[in-house]
C-alpha positions as semicolon CSV with decimal commas, in nm:
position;residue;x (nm);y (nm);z (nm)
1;X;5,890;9,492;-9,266
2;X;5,863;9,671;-8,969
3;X;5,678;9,990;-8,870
4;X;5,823;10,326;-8,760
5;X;5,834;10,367;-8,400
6;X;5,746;9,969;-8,357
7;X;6,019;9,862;-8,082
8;X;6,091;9,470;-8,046
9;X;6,216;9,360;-7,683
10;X;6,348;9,045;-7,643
11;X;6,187;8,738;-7,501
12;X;6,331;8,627;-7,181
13;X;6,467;8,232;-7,173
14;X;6,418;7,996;-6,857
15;X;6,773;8,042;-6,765
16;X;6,699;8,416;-6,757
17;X;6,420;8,435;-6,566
18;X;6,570;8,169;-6,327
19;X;6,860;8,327;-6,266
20;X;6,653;8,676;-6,130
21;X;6,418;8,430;-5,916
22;X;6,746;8,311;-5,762
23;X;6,860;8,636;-5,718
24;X;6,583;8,729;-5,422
25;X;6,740;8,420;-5,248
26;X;7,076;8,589;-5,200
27;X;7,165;8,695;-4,878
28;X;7,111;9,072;-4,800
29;X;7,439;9,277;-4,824
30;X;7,554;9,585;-4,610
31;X;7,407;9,819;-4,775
32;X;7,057;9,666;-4,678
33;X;7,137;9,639;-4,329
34;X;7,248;10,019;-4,320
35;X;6,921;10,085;-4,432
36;X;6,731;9,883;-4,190
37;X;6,943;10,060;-3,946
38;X;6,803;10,397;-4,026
39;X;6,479;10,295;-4,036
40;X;6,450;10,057;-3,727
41;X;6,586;10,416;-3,571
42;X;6,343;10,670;-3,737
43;X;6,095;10,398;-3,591
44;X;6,255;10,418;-3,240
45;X;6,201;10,785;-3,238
46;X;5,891;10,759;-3,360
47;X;5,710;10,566;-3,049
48;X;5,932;10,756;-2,806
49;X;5,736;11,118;-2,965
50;X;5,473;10,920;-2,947
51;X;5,462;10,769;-2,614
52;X;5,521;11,117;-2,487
53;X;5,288;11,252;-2,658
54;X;5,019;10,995;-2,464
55;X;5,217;11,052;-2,126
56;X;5,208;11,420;-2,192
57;X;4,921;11,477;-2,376
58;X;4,865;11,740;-2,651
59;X;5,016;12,010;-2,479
60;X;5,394;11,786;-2,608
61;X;5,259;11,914;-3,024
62;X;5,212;12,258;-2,855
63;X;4,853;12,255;-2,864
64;X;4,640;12,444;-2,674
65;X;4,230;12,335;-2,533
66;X;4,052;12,550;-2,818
67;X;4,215;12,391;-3,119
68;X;4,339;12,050;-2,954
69;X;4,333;11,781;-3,209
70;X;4,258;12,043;-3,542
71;X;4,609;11,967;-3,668
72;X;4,494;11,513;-3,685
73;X;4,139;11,638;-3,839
74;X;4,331;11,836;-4,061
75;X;4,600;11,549;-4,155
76;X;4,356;11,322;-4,193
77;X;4,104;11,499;-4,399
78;X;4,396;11,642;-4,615
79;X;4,519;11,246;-4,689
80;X;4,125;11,123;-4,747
81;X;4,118;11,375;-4,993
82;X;4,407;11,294;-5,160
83;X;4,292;10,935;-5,219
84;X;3,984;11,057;-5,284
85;X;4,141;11,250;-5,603
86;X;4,332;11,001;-5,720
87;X;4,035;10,694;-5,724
88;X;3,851;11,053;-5,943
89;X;4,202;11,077;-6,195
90;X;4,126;10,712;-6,238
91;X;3,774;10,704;-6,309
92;X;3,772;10,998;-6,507
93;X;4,039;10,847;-6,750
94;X;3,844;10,525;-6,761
95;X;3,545;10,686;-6,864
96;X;3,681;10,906;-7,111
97;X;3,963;10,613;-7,235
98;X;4,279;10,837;-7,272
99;X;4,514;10,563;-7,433
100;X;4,827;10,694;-7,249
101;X;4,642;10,588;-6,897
102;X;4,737;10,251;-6,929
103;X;5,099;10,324;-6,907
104;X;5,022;10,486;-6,573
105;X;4,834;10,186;-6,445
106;X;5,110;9,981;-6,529
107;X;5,362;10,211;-6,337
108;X;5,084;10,203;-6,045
109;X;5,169;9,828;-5,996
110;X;5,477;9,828;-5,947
């Protein structure tokens, strides 16, 4: 007899799980190369911005001497805090055992 809401998933065989370990030996298609494409690109332009920036210096981000590097502080501390917050959404649920956290943790590692 089975209970309401009670959902039954079915057990993988060898063959199954096989087959999707094979399936990361495949060679890449197109699609993956158009991708790597893009982003070898978006990394090009990222070291030429940022090798002018160095040649340049802070005047190439349109900063001035009074407030020079305040926009990295600001990244930085804005990004610290952020992973500060979420190691606090973690440890908060922990402590206080919400049941529905472990479905996030589970999301998390993937």
């Amino acid at each position: 007899m089975s209970v309401a809401g009670e959902r039954h998933t079915a057990t993988p065989s060898y063959s199954d799980v096989n087959r999707d370990v094979m399936a990361t030996l495949r060679p890449p298609g197109n699609l993956y190369f158009a991708w790597m494409c893009i982003v070898g690109l978006l990394l090009a332009c990222f070291f030429l911005a940022w090798s002018y920036q160095i040649f340049a210096g802070m005047g190439a981000a349109g900063k001035r001497t009074p407030q020079m590097w305040a926009m990295y502080i600001t990244s930085f501390v804005f990004w610290i805090g952020i992973g500060h917050a979420g190691t606090l959404i973690s440890a908060v649920l922990y402590l206080f055992r919400a049941r529905w956290r472990t479905s996030i943790y589970r999301a998390r590692r993937r």
